[in-house]
C-alpha positions as CSV (number, residue, x, y, z in Angstrom):
1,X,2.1,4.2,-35.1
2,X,2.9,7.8,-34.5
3,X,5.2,9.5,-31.5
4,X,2.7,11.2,-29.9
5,X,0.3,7.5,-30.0
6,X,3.3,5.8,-28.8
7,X,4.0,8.7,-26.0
8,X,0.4,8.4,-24.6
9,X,0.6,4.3,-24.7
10,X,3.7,4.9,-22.4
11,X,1.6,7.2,-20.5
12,X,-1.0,4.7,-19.7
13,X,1.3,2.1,-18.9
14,X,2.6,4.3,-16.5
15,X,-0.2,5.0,-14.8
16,X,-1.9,1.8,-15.2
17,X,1.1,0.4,-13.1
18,X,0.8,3.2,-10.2
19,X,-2.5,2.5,-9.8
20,X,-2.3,-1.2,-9.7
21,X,0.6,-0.5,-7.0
22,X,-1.9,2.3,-5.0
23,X,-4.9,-0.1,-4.8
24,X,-2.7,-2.7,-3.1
25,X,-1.4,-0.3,-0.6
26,X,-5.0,0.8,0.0
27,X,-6.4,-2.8,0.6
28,X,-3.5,-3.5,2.1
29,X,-4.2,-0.6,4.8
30,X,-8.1,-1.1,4.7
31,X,-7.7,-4.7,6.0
32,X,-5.2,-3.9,8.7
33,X,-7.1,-0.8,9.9
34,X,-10.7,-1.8,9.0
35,X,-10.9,-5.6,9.0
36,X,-8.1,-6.3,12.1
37,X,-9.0,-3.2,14.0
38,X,-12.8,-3.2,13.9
39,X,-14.5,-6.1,12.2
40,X,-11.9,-8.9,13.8
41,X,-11.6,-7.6,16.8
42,X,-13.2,-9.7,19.0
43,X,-11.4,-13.1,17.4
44,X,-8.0,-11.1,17.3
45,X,-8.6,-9.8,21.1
46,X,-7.9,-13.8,21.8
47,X,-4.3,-13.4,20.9
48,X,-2.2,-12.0,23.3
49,X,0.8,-9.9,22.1
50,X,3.3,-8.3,24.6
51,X,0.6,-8.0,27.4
52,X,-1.9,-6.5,24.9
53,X,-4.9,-8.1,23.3
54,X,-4.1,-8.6,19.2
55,X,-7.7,-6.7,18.5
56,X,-6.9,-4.0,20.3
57,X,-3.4,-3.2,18.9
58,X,-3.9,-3.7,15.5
59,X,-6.2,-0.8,16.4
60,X,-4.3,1.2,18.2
61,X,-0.6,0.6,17.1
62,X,-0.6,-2.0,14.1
63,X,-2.7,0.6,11.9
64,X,-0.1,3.0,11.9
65,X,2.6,0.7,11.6
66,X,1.4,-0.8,8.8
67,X,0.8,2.7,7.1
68,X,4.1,3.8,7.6
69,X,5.8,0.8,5.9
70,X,3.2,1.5,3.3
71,X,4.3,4.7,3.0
72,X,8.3,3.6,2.2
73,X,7.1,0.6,0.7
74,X,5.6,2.8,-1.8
75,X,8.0,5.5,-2.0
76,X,10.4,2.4,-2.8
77,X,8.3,1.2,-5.5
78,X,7.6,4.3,-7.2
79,X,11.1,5.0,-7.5
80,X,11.6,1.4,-9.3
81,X,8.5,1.7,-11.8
82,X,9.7,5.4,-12.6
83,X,13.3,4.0,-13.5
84,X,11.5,1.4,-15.4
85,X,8.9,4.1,-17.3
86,X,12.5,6.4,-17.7
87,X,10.5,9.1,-16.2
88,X,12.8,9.4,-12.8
89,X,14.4,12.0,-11.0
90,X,18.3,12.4,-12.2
């Protein structure tokens, strides 16, 4: 097998792995924001939390929550599978 064959398997590897992690985060976020905050609504709004109905914070607070972890939680990630791929930051 050459270098540069070997180089471009790494690659994919790579890549294959970021994307596996960036799907996650998006169905991840697409059920909190999507399925909690419009489609579940109603069966959520049953649920009290702090004085609130669930529904309606999951649509108005629990969205952005959850994209904010999602956003460290992949920072975090990234930084593990780029040590792992020796293509991080020194």
């Amino acid at each position: 097998m050459s270098q540069q064959s070997e180089h471009q398997d790494r690659r994919d590897a790579y890549w294959n792995a970021n994307k596996k992690i960036m799907f996650g985060c998006l169905i991840v976020w697409f059920v909190v924001s999507f399925g909690f905050g419009i489609i579940l609504v109603e069966p959520l709004n049953n649920i009290p939390l702090f004085g609130y109905e669930l529904g309606f914070w999951f649509a108005q607070q629990g969205a952005i929550y959850t994209f904010l972890i999602l956003i460290f939680f992949y920072a975090w990630r990234m930084n593990k599978l780029d040590r792992e791929h020796d293509v991080h930051e020194e």
